[in-house]
N, C-alpha and C positions, 0 to 999 in steps of 0.2 A: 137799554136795560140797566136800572143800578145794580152795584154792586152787591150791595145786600140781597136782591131778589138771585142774582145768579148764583152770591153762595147758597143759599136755600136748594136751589135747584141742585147743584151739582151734590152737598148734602143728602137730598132723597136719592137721587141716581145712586151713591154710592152703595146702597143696600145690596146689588147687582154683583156687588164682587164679594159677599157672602152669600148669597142667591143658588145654589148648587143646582147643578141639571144631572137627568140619567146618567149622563155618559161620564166616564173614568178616561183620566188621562193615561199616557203611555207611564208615567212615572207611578199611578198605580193609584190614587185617590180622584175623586169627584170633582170635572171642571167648574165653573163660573158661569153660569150668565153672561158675567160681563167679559169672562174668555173666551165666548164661544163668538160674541157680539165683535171680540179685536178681530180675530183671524176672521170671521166673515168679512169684514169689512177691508180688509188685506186682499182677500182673494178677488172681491172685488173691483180694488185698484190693479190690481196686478192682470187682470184680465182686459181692463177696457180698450185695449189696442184690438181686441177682437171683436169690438162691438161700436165702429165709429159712425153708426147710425144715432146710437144711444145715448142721451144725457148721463154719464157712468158717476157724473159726482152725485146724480141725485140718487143713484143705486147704492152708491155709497153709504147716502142717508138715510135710505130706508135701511140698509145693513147696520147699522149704526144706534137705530131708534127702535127695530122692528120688535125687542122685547123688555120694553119699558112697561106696559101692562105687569111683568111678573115683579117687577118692585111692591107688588098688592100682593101680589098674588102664589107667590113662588111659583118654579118649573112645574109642570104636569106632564109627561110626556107626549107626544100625541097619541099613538096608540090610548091612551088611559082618559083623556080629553074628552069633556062633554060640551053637549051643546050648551045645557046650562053654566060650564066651565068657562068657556067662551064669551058667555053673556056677560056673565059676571066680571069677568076682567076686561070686555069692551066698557062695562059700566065705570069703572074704577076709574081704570086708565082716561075715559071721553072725560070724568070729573076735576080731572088732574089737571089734564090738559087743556081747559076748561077757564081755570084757576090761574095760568102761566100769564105772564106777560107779551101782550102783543109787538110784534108781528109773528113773535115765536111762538105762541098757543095756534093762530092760525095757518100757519106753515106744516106742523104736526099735523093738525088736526086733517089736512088736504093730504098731506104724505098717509098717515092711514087709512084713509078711503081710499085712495088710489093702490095700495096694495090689499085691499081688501076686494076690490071692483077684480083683478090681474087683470086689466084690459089693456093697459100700455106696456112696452117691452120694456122699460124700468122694470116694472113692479114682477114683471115673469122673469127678467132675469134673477132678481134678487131673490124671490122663490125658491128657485130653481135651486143656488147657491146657497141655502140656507138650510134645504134638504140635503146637500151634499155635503156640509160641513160636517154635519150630523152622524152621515155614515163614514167619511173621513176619520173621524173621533173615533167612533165602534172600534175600526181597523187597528187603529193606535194602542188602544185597552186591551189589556189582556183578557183574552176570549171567556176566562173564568166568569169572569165580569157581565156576560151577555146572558141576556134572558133565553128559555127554548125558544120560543115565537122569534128572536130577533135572527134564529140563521136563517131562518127565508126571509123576514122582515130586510134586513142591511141587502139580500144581492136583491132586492127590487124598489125599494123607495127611491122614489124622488126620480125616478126613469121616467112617470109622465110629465113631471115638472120641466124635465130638458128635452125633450122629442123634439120643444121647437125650433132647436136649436144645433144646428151640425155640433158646432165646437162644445157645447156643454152635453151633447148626444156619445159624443167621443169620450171629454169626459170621464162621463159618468159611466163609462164602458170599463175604462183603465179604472177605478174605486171599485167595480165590481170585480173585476178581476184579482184585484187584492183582497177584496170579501171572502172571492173563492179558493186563494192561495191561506189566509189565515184559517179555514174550514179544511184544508186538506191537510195543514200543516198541525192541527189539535187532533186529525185523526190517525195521522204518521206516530206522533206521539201515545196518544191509546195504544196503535199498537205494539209500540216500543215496550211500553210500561207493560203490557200484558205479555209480552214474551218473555220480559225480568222477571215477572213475578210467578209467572208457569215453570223458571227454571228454581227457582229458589223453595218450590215443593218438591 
């Protein structure tokens, strides 16, 4: 690749670290795309001793690429996601990627099929872990932050994604539990603030 083509490239990718998704970080404003893309890609390294059946550098790189589409497109969430949402930023993204320099246009291009297909255990762990990032995040945000639909939405997403899996089954057991610890701990508080406020009449 010269050099000029890869600044171009790294140039578009940069869009991603203005790119905002639903979720609110712990510090209280709107993560990144391209934050949400590190730490997936983290958790993925940091797990592959669990998984040495697994190619993990290539989970890596689905973790890594998996939302290069929303460079077009900005975040949707899924909940809010259409079909024709979908199309439209396979379209974008397959043009792009299209347009890149080989052997790296067709490397991409075999890495998103293959997490589109989930038929290899790459592509389902990385799933797996990319739905749990996601509820991870919720946890971290202040509950203010959360839609109504997401207190059932956070304690069940992304549980079919890990079933296949003991260690991401467990998991995603411990993230629920703290789903359910942050949901118990906003309603302690309700009733706090409602006992202050019955005394102050």
């Amino acid at each position: 690749m010269e050099p000029v083509e890869l600044l171009k490239i790294l140039h578009t990718v940069e869009k991603l670290k203005d790119t905002t998704r639903h979720s609110y970080t712990s510090a209280g404003r709107h993560e990144s795309v391209s934050e949400h893309t590190f730490r997936l890609a983290l958790a993925a390294y940091f797990i592959k001793d669990e998984f040495p059946e697994a190619d993990m550098d290539r989970v890596i790189k689905m973790c890594l690429v998996h939302d290069l589409g929303e460079i077009f497109t900005g975040d949707i969430p899924a909940f809010d996601k259409t079909a024709a949402d979908e199309a439209n930023e396979a379209r974008l993204l397959e043009s792009w990627v299209d347009s890149l320099p080989e052997p790296l246009s067709c490397e991409l291009a075999a890495l998103f099929e293959e997490m589109s297909e989930q038929a290899s255990l790459e592509a389902r762990i990385f799933k797996a872990l990319d739905g749990l990032e996601a509820v991870i995040q919720h946890n971290e945000a202040d509950i203010s932050t959360w839609e109504a639909h997401e207190y059932e939405l956070n304690l069940r997403y992304a549980e079919d994604r890990c079933a296949f899996s003991p260690f991401l089954a467990q998991l995603r057991s411990v993230v629920r539990k703290e789903t359910e610890e942050k949901i118990a701990g906003e309603s302690l508080n309700n009733d706090e603030h409602n006992k202050i406020t019955h005394k102050m009449k």
